[in-house]
DRENDO-1510 file (C-alpha; in Angstrom, 1 decimal, always signed):
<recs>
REC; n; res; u; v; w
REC; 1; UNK; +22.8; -3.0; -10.5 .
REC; 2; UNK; +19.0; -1.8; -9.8 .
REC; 3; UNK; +18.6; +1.6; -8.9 .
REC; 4; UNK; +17.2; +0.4; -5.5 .
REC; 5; UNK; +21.0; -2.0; -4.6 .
REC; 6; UNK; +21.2; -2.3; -1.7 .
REC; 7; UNK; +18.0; -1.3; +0.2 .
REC; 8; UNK; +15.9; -3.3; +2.4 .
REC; 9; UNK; +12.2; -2.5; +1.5 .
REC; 10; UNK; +9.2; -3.8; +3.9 .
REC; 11; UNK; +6.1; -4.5; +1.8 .
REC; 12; UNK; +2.7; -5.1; +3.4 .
REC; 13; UNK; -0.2; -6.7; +1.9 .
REC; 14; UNK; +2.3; -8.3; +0.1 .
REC; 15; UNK; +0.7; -11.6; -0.4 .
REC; 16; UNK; -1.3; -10.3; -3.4 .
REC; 17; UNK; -2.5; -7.6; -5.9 .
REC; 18; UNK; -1.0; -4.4; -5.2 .
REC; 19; UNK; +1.4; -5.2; -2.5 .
REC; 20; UNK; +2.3; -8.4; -4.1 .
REC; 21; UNK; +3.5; -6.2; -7.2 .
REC; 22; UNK; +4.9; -3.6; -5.6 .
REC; 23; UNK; +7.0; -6.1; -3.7 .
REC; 24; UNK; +8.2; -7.9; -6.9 .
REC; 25; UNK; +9.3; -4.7; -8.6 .
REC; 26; UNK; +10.9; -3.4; -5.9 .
REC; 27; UNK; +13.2; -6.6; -5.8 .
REC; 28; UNK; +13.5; -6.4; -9.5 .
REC; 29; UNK; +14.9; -2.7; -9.4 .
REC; 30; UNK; +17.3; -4.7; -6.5 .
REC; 31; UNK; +16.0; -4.0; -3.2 .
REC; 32; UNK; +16.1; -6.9; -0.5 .
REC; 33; UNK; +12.1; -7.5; +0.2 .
REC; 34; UNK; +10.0; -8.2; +3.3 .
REC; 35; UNK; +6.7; -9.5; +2.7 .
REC; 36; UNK; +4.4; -9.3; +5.3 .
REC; 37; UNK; +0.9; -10.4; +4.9 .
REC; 38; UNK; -1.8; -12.8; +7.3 .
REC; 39; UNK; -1.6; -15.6; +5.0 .
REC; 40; UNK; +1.7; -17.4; +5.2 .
REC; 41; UNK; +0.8; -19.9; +2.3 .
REC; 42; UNK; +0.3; -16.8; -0.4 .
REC; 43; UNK; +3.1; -15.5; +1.1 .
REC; 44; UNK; +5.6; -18.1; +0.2 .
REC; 45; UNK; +4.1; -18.4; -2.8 .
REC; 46; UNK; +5.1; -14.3; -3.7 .
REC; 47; UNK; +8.4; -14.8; -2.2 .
REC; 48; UNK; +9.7; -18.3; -4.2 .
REC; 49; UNK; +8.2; -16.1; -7.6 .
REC; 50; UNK; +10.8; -13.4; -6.3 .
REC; 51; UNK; +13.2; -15.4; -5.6 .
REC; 52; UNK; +13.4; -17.3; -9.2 .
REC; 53; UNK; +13.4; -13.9; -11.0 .
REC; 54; UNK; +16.8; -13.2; -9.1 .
REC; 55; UNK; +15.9; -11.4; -6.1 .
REC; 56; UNK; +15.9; -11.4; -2.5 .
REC; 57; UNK; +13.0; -11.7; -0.3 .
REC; 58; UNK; +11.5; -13.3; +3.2 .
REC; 59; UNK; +8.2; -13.2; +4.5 .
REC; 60; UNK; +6.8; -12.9; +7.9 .
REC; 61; UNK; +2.9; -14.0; +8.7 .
REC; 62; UNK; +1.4; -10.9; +11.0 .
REC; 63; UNK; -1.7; -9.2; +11.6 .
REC; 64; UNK; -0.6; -5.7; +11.8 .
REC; 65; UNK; -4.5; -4.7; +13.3 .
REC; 66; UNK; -1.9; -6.3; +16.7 .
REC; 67; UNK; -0.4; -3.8; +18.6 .
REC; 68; UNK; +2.9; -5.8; +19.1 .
REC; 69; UNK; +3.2; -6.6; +14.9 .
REC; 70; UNK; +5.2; -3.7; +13.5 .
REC; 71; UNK; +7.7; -3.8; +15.8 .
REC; 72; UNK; +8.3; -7.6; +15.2 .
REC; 73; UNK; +8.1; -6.9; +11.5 .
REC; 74; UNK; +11.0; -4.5; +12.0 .
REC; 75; UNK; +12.9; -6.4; +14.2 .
REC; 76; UNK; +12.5; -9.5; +11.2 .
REC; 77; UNK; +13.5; -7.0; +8.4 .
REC; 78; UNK; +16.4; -6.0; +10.3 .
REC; 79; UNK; +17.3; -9.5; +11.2 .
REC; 80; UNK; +17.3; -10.6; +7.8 .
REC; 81; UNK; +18.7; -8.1; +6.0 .
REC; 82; UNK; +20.1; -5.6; +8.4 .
REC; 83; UNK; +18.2; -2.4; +8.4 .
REC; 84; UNK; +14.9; -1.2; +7.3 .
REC; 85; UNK; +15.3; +1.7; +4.1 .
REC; 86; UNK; +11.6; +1.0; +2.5 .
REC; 87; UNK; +8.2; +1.1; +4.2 .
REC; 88; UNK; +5.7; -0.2; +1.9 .
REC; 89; UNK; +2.1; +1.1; +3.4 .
REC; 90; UNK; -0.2; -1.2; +2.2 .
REC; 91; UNK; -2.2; -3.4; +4.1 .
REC; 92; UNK; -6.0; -2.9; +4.7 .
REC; 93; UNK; -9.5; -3.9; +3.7 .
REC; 94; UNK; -12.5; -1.9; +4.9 .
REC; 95; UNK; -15.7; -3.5; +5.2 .
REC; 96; UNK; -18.4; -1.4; +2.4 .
REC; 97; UNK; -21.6; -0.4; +3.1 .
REC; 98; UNK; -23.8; +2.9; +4.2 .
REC; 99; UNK; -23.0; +4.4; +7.3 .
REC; 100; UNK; -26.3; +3.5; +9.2 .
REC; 101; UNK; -25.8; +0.1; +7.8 .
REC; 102; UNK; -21.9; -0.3; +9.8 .
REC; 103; UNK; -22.2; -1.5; +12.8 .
REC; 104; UNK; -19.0; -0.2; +15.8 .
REC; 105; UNK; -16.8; -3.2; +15.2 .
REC; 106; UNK; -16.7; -2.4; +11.4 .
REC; 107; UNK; -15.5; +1.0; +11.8 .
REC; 108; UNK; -12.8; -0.3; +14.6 .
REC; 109; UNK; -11.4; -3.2; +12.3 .
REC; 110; UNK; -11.6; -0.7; +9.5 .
REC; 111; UNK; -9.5; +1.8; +11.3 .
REC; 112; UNK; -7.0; -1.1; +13.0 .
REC; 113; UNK; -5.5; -2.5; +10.3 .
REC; 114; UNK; -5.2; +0.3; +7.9 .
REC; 115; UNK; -5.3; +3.5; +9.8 .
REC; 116; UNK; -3.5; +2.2; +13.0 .
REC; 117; UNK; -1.5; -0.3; +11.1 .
REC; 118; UNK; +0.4; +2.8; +8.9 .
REC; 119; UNK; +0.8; +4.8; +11.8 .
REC; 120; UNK; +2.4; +2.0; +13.7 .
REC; 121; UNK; +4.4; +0.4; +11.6 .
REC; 122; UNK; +5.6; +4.1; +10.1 .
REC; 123; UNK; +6.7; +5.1; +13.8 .
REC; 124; UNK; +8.1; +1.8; +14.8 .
REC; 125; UNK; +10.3; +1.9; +11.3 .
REC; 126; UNK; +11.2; +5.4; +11.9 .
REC; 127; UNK; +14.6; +5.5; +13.8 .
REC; 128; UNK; +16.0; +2.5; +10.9 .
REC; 129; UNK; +14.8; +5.4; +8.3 .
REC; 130; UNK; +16.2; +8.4; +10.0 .
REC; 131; UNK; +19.6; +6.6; +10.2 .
REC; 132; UNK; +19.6; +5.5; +7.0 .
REC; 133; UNK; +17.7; +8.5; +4.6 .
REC; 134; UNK; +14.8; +6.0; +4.0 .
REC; 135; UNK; +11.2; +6.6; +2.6 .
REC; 136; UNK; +7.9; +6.0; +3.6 .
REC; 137; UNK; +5.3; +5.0; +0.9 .
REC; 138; UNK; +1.5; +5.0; +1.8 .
REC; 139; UNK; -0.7; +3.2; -0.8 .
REC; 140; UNK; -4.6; +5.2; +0.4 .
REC; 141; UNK; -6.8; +5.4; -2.1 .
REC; 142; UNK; -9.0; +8.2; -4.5 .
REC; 143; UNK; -12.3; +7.5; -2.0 .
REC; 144; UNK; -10.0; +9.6; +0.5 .
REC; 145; UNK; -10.9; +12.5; -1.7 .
REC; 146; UNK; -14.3; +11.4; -3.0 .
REC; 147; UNK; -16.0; +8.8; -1.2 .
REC; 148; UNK; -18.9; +7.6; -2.5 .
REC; 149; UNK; -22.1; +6.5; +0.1 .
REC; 150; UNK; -21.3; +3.0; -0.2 .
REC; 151; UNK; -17.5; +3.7; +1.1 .
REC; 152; UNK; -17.8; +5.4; +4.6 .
REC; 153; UNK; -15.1; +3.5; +6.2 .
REC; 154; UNK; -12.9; +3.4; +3.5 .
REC; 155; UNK; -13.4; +7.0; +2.5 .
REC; 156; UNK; -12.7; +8.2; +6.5 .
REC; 157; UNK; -9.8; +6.1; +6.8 .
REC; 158; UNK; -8.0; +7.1; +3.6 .
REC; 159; UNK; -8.8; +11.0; +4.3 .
REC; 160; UNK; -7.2; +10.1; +7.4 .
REC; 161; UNK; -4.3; +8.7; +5.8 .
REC; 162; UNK; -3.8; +11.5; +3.1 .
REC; 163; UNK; -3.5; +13.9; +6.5 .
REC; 164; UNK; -1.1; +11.8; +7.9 .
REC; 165; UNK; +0.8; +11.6; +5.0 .
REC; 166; UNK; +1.2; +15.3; +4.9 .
REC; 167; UNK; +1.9; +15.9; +8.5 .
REC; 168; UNK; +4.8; +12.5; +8.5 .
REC; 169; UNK; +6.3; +14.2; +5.6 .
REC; 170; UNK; +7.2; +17.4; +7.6 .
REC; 171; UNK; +8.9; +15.8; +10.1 .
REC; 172; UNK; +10.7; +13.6; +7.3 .
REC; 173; UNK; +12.1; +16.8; +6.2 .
REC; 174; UNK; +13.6; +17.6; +9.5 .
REC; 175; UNK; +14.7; +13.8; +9.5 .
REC; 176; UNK; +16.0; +13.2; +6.4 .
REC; 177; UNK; +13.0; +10.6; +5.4 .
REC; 178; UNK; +11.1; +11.4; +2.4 .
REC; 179; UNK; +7.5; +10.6; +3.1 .
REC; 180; UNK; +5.1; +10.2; +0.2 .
REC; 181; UNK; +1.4; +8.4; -0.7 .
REC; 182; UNK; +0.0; +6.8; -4.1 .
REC; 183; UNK; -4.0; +6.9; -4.8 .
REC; 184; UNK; -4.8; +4.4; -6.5 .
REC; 185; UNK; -8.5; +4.1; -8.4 .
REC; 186; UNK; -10.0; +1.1; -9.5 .
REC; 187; UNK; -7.6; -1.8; -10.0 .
REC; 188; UNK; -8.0; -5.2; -11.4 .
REC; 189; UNK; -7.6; -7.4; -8.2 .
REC; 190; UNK; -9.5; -10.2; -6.6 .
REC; 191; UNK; -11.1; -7.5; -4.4 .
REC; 192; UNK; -12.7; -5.7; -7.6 .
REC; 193; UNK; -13.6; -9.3; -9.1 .
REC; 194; UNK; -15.3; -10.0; -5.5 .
REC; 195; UNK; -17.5; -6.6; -5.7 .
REC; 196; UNK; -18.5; -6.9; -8.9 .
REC; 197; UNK; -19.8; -10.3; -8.6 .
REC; 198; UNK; -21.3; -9.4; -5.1 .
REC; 199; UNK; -23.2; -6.5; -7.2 .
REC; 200; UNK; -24.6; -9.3; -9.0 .
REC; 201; UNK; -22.3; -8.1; -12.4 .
REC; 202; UNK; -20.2; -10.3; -14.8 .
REC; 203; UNK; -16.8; -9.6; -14.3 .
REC; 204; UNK; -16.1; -8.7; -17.5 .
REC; 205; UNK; -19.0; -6.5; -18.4 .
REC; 206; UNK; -18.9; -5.1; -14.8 .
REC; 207; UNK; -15.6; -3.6; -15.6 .
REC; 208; UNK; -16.9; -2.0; -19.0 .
REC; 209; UNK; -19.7; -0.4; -16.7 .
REC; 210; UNK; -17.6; +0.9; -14.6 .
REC; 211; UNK; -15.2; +2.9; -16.9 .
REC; 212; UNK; -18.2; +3.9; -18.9 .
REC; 213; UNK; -20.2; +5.5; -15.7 .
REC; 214; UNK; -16.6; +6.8; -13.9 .
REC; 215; UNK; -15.7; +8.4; -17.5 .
REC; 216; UNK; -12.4; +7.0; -16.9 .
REC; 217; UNK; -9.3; +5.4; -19.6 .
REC; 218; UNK; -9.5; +2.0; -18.5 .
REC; 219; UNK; -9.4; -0.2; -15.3 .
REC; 220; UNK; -5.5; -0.1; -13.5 .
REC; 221; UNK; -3.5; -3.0; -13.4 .
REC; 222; UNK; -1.2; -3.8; -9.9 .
REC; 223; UNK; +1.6; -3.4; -12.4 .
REC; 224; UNK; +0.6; +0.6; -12.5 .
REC; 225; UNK; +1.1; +0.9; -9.3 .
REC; 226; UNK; +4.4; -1.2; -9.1 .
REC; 227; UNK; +5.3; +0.8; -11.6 .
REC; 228; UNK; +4.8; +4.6; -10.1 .
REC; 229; UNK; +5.9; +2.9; -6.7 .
REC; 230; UNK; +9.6; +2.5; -8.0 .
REC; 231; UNK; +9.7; +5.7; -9.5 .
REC; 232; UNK; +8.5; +7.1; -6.3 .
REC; 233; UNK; +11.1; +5.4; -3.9 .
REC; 234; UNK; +14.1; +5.5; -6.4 .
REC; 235; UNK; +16.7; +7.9; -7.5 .
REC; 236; UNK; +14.3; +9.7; -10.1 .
REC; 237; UNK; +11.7; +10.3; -7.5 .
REC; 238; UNK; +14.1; +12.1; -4.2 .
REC; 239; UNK; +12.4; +16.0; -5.1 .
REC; 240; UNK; +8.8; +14.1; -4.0 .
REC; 241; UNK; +8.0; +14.5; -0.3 .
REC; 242; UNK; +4.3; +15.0; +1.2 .
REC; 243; UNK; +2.9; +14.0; -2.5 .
REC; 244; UNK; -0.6; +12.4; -2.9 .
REC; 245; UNK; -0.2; +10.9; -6.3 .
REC; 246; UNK; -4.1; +10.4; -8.1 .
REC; 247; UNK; -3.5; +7.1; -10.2 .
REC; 248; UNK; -6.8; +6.6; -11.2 .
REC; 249; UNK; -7.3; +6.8; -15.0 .
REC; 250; UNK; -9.2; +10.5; -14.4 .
REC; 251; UNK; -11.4; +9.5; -11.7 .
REC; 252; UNK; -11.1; +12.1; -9.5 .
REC; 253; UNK; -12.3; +15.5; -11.2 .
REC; 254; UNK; -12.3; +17.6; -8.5 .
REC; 255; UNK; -9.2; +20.3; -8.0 .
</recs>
């Protein structure tokens, strides 16, 4: 018996790096997963992995940037498994660049999908969670606390998130949900890989660079985050509530 039996976690961005691990330690620890990504191929790819390690899972193909896509994801978690105890926060890509260099669709996707697409899924999950004591995890990101020139979306839409977080969890304490956010820094995914070769940089040596001039321990792996995830959401983790974990190998040096 995992220390998560029993529980139906939704997972989204599930169909690789972060969410993808998150989602496949949560169903090791025992929960029943939803994976909920765009790409249905990736997705059934994540979910037969799951499902030869001895766990449970299903996936749904959405794009939560739709108005009309957390609801449905709720209504398929509850169909499948019969109830909704996990939210998973974890969808959203946010287009780089310097402010006067984003044009107004940028900063609209950039806020649809990951902005709107927590808030909406959170509220359209929150009766299942009230009723059954559930959690809310937000995965935002350390450029919500110092975003850098090159991260103006990112960095407003993960400040707005850490708010969020914050003013969710109060009402989870009237509610009975506990309501909590991870930070993750730099993490080896194909996202990273993609920047560093866009930057015109070797994977490998681009990595070195970037510990060396961030003054950090070493790049994270999606596994750290999987890892501080089911801590977070299980048994061990139930005095947390309103926390914005920093799990960024020192990154952020600011109090």
């Amino acid at each position: 018996m995992g220390t998560l039996s029993g529980k139906v976690a939704v997972v989204t961005g599930a169909n690789r790096g972060i969410g993808r691990a998150i989602a496949g330690r949560l169903a090791q620890d025992g929960a029943k997963v939803i994976l909920a990504a765009r790409n249905q191929e990736l997705l059934e790819i994540a979910v037969t992995e799951i499902q030869g390690g001895g766990g449970e899972a299903a996936a749904i193909a959405l794009d939560l940037r739709e108005p009309d896509a957390a609801e449905a994801l709720v209504t398929f978690a509850s169909e499948q498994f019969g109830g909704v105890d996990i939210i998973v926060n974890n969808a959203g890509a946010t287009k780089r660049g310097e402010f006067l260099e984003l044009s107004e669709q940028d900063w609209e996707d950039g806020f649809a999908l990951k902005f709107f697409g927590y808030v909406r899924l959170s509220r359209a999950a929150w009766p299942k969670l009230r009723e059954s004591n559930g959690a809310v995890l937000n995965i935002i990101g350390v450029g919500g606390r110092t975003p850098g020139t090159e991260f103006s979306i990112g960095g407003s839409v993960n400040g707005a998130l850490i708010t969020f977080t914050k003013l969710l969890a109060a009402l989870g304490i009237r509610d009975g949900v506990r309501v909590n956010a991870i930070n993750p820094g730099s993490v080896r995914t194909e996202r990273l890989t993609q920047q560093l070769v866009t930057a015109g940089l070797d994977p490998a040596t681009g990595e070195e660079e970037l510990v060396r001039k961030a003054n950090i321990v070493r790049i994270g792996e999606p596994e750290d985050v999987a890892s501080l995830a089911a801590f977070v959401l299980g048994p061990s983790g139930t005095w947390l509530q309103g926390s914005i974990i920093d799990l960024d190998g020192g990154a952020t040096k600011s109090v």
